[in-house]
N, CA, C and O of each residue as an XYZ file, in Angstrom:
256
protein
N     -13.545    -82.672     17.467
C     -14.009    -81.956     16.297
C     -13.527    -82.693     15.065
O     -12.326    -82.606     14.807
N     -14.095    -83.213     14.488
C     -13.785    -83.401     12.908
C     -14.836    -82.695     11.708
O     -16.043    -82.539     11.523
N     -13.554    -82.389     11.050
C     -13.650    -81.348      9.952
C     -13.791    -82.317      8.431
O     -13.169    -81.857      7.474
N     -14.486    -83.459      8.234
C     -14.236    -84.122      7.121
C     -14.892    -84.944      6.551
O     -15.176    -86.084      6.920
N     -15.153    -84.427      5.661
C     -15.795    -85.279      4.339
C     -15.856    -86.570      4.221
O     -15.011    -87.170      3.558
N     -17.191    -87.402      5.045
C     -16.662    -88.755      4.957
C     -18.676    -89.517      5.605
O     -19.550    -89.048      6.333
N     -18.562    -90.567      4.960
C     -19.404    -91.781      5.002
C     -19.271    -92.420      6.119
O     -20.287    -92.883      6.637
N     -18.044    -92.589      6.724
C     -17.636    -93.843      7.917
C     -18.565    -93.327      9.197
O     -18.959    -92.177      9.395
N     -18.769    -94.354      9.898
C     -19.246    -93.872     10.944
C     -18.831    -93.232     12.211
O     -17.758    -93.210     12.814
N     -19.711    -92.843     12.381
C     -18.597    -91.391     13.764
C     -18.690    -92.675     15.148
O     -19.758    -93.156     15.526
N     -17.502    -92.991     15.654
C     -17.494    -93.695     16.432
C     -17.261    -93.170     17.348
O     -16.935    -93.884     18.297
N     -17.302    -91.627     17.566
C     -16.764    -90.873     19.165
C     -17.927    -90.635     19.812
O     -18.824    -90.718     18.973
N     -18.355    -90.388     20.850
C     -19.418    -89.595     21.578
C     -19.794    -88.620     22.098
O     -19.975    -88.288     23.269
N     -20.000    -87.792     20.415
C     -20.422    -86.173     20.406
C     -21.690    -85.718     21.819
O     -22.436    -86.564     22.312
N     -21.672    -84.458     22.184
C     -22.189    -83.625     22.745
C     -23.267    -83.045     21.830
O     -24.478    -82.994     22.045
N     -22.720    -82.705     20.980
C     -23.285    -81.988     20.187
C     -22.601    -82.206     18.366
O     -21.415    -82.027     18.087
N     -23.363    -82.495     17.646
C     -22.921    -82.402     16.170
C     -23.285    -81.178     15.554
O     -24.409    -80.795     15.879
N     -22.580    -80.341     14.645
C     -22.701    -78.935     13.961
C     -22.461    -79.290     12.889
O     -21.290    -79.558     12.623
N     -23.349    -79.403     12.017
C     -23.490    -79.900     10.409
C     -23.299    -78.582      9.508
O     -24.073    -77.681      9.830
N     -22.784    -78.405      8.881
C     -22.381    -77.125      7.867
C     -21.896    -77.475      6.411
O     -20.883    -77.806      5.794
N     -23.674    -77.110      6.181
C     -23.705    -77.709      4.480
C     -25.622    -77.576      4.101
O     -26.301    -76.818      4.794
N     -26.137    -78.229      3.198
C     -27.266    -78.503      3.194
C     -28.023    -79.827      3.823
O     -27.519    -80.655      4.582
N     -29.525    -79.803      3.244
C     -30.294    -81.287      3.584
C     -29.269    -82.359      3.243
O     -29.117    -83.230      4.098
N     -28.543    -82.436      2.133
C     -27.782    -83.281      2.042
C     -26.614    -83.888      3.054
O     -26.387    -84.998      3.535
N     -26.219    -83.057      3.098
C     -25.261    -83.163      4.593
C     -25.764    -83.792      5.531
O     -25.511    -84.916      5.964
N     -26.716    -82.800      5.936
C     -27.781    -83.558      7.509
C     -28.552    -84.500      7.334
O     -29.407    -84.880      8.135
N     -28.311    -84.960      6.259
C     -28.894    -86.337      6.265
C     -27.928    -87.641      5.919
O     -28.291    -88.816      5.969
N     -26.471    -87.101      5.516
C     -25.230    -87.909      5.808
C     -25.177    -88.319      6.941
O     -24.895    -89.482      7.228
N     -25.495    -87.238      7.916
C     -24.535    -86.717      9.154
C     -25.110    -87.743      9.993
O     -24.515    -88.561     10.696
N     -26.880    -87.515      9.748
C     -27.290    -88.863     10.486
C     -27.443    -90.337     10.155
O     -27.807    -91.323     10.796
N     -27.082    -90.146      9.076
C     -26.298    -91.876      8.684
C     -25.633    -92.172      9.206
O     -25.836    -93.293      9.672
N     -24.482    -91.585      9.543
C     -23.614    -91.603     10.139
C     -23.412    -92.043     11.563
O     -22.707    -92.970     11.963
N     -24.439    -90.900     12.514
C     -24.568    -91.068     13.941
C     -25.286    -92.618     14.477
O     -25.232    -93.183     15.569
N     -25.928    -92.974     13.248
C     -26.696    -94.158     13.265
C     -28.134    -94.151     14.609
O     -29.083    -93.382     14.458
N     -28.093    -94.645     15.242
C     -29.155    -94.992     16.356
C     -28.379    -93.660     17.716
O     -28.999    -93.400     18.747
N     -27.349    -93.176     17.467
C     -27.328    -92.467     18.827
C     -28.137    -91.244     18.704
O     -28.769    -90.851     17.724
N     -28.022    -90.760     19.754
C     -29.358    -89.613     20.049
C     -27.944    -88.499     20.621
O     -27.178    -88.565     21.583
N     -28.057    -87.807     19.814
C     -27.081    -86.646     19.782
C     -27.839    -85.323     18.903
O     -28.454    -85.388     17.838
N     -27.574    -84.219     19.695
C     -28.645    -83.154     19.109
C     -27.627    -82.469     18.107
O     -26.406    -82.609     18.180
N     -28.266    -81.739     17.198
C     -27.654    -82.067     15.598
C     -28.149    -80.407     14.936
O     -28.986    -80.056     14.104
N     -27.461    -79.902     15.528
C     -27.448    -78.405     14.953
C     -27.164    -78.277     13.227
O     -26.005    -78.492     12.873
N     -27.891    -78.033     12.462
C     -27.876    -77.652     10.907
C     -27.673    -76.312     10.560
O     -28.555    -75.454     10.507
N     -26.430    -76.153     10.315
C     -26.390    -74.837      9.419
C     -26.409    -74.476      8.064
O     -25.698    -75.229      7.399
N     -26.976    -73.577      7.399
C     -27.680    -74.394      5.960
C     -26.417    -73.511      5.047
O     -26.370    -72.362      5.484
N     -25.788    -73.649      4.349
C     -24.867    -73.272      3.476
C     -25.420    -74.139      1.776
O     -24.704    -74.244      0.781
N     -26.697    -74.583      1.905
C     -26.971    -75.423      0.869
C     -28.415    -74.204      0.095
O     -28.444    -73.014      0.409
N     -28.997    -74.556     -0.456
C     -29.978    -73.808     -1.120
C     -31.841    -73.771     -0.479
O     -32.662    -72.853     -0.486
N     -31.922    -75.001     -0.056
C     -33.041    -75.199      0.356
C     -33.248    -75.193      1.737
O     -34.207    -74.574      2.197
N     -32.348    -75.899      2.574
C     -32.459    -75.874      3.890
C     -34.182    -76.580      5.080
O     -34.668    -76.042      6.075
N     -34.539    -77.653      4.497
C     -35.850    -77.999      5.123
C     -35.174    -78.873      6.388
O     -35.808    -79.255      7.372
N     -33.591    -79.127      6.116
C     -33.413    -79.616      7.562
C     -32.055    -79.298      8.052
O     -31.492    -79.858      8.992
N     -31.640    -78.453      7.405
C     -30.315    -78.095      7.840
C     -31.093    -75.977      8.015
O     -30.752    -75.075      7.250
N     -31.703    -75.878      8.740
C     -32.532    -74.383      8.345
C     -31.932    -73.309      9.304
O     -32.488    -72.215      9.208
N     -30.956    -73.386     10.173
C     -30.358    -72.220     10.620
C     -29.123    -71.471     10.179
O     -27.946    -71.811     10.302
N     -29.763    -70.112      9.506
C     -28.851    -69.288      8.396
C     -27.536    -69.164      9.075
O     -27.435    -69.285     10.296
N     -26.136    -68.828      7.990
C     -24.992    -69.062      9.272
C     -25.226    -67.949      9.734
O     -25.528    -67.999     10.926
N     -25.213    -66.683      9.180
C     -25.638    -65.319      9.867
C     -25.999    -65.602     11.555
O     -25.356    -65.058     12.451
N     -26.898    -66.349     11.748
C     -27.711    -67.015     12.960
C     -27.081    -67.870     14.215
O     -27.354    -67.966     15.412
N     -26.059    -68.467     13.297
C     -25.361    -69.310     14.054
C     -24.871    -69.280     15.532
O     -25.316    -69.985     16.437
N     -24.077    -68.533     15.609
C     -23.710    -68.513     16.681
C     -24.357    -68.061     17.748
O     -23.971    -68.315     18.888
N     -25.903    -67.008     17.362
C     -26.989    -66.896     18.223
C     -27.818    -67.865     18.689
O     -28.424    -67.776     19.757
N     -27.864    -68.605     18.090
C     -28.625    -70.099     17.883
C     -27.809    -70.950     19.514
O     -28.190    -70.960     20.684
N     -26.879    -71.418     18.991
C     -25.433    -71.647     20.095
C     -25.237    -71.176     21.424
O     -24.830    -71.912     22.323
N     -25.582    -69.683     21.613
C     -26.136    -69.543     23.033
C     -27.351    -69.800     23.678
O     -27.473    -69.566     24.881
């Protein structure tokens, strides 16, 4: 799990990524992941949400 604010690239090999923020974020997040294929749950804490679109309310329903 990392909890942090950051550009570098994720060099571990997530299961699963849980993005918590807006489009902005989830589109860090997959800068980040670069070319791996890791499924990429968006929770939208941002205003618009066209790719981060599951409310947190939702979240953890989403998850099961």
């Amino acid at each position: 799990m990392e909890l942090v604010r950051s550009l570098d690239p994720i060099t571990s090999r997530p299961d699963l990524v849980m993005v918590l923020g807006g489009d902005g974020a989830m589109r860090a997040s997959s800068h980040r992941l670069g070319r791996r294929t890791v499924p990429v749950l968006g929770v939208n804490l941002g205003r618009v949400g066209f790719l981060a679109a599951v409310a947190p309310e939702r979240a953890v329903a989403v998850l099961e």
